[in-house]
N, C-alpha and C positions, 0 to 999 in steps of 0.2 A: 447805206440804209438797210436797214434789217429789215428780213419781210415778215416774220411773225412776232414782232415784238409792238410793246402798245404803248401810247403815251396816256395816261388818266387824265380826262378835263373836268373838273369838278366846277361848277358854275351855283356862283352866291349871293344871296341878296340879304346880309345878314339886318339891315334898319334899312326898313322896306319905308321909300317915299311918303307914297296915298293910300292907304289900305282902305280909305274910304272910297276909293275906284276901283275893286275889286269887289267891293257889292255882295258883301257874305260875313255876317257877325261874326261868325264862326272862325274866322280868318285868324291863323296863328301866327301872328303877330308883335304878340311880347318878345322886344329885344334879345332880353335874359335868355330866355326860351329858346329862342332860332340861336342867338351865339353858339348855347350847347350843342343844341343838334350839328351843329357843323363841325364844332370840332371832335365831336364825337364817331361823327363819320369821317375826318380828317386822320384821327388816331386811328379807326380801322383799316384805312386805307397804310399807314405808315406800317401796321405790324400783317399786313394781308400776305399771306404767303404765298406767291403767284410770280414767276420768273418771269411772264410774260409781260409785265410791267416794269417800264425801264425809268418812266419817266411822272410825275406828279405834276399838273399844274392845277394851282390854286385862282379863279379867278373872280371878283365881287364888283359888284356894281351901286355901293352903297355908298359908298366913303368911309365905309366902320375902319375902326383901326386894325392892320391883323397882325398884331406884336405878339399873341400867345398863341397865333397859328406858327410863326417863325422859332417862336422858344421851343414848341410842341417839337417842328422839324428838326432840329436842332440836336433836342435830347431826345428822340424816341421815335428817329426810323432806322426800324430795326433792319432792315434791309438795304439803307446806304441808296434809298434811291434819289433821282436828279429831282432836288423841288424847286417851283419857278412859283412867284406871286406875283398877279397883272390886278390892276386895280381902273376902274373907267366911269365916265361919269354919261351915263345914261341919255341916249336921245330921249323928247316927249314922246309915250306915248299917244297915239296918233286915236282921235273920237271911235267909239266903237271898236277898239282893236283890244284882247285879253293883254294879259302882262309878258305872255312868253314873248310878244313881242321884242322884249326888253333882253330872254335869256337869248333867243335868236342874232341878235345884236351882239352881246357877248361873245359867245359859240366863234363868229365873226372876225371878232378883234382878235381874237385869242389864237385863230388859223393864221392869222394874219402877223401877229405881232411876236408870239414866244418861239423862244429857237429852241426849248424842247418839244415841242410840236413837229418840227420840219426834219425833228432827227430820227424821227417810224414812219412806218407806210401808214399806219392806222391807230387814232384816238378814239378811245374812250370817252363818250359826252356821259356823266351822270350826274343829276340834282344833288346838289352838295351835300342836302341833306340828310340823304339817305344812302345807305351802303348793302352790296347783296352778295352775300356770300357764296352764292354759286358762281360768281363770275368766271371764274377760274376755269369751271367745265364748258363756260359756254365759250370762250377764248380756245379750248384745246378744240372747236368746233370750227372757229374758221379758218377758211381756204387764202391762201395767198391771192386767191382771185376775186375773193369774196370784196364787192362796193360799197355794200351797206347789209346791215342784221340790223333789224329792231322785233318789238313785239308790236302785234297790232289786233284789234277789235275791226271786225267785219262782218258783218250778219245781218239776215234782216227775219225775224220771228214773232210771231202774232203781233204782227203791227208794231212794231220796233224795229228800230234799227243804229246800227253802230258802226260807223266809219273814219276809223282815226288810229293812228301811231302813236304807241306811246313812249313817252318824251325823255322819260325819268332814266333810261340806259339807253344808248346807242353804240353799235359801233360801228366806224366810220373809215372809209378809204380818205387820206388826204387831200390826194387828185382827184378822186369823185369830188369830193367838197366841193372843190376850187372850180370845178366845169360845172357841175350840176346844182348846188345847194347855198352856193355862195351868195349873199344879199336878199336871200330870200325875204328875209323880213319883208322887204317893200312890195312885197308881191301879197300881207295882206290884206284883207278888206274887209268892213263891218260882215256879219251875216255867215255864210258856208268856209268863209276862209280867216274867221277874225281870231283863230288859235291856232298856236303851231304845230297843235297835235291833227289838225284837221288839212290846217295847210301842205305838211310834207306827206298827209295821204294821198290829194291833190296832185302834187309832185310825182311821189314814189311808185302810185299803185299800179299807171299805163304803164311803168317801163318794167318792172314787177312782171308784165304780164309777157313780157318780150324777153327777156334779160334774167338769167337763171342766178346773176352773181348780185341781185338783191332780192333780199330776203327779208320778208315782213310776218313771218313768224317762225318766234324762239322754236328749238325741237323740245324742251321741258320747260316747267316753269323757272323762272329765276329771276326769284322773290325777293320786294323789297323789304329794309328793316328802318325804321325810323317814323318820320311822320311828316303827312302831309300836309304843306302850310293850307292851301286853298280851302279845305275841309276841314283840317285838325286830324285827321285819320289817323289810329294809331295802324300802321303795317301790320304789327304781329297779336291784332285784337281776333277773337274768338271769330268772327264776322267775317274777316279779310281769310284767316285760316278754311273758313268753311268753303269760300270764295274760290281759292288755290285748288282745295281738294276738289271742288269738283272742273274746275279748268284744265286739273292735270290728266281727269278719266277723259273729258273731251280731247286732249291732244292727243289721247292714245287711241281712243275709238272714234272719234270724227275727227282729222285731224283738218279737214276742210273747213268747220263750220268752227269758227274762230272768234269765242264768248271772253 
């Protein structure tokens, strides 16, 4: 096992169920649409030039076909890496519970079931959808010791507040997983814990406080590129830019108070 090499988990839902339980017109949704973005980010992922990635898993919970993700791999990874496709059919999600339910599930079978997984100390979780080009530096950042790195939102300012992990890049110790993060899904519940961005704060944040080798915020940003289904968000819109720019002068002059 190599200790600083990484396996990519790329997690899909390219023909999403009920998108009328997700409760948001907005919801991006056309087929057409979501197939591109993923294999768009699928292609970035094949030509990303990053040593530290040995291994590609591709995994979807829709039932789409992925015949032109396997042609894509085929002809155009340039870099010769190990690509693995798992495909699953979704438990119901449970009244009151978001859809990450569903990606948590995934995340799941995917520790569970691919043997290029079991060949790194540490996977890469990122939403299929999207691709971030700094990974690369943020990779040359972790420590062999390191359990978990995500970014996270924590703050509480004129009557707001923000408590939650975000979900879109993780990276992950594999034996952390397997002791600490494993089935989480079922852990959770309508209300404070009904998203997985809320739930692995829940999780993360006490041992955060004890435990120096997890880490709940990036040292710079490392920005998504694509678009988010739940909103329609474009990543690289004027909006999101302005966003970045001022999160990047907060992690340099407050790097405590975590917007």
């Amino acid at each position: 096992m190599q200790d600083k090499k990484f396996t990519l988990l790329m997690t899909a839902c390219i023909r999403p169920y009920n998108t009328i339980a997700y409760n948001n017109p907005r919801f991006r949704s056309d087929i057409a649409q979501r197939l591109i973005d993923y294999e768009t980010a699928f292609r970035f992922w094949l030509n990303y030039n990053a040593s530290q990635i040995l291994n590609i898993v591709f995994i979807d919970n829709s039932g789409y076909p992925l015949d032109s993700f396997k042609a894509i791999s085929e002809n155009e990874n340039v870099y010769n890496r190990n690509i693995e496709f798992l495909q699953i059919v979704p438990k119901p999600i449970p009244p009151g519970i978001h859809y990450g339910y569903s990606e948590l599930e995934m995340i799941d079978i995917a520790a569970e079931q691919s043997r290029l997984i079991n060949q790194t100390k540490f996977f890469i979780k990122v939403t299929g959808r999207l691709y971030f080009p700094k990974l690369k530096s943020l990779l040359n950042s972790v420590k062999g010791s390191t359990l978990f790195l995500a970014d996270s939102r924590d703050y509480s300012f004129a009557g707001k507040s923000k408590r939650y992990i975000l979900t879109t890049l993780l990276v992950v110790n594999k034996d952390f997983f397997n002791r600490k993060l494993k089935r989480a899904f079922n852990e959770m519940t309508p209300g404070e814990t009904s998203h997985f961005e809320t739930l692995y704060y829940r999780i993360l944040k006490p041992i955060e406080n004890i435990d120096k080798r997890i880490i709940l915020r990036f040292p710079f940003n490392v920005n998504p590129v694509g678009y988010g289904a739940h909103w329609n968000v474009n990543y690289k819109s004027f909006t999101k830019r302005l966003e970045y720019f001022i999160r990047g002068i907060f992690r340099f002059l407050l790097p405590q108070f975590r917007i």
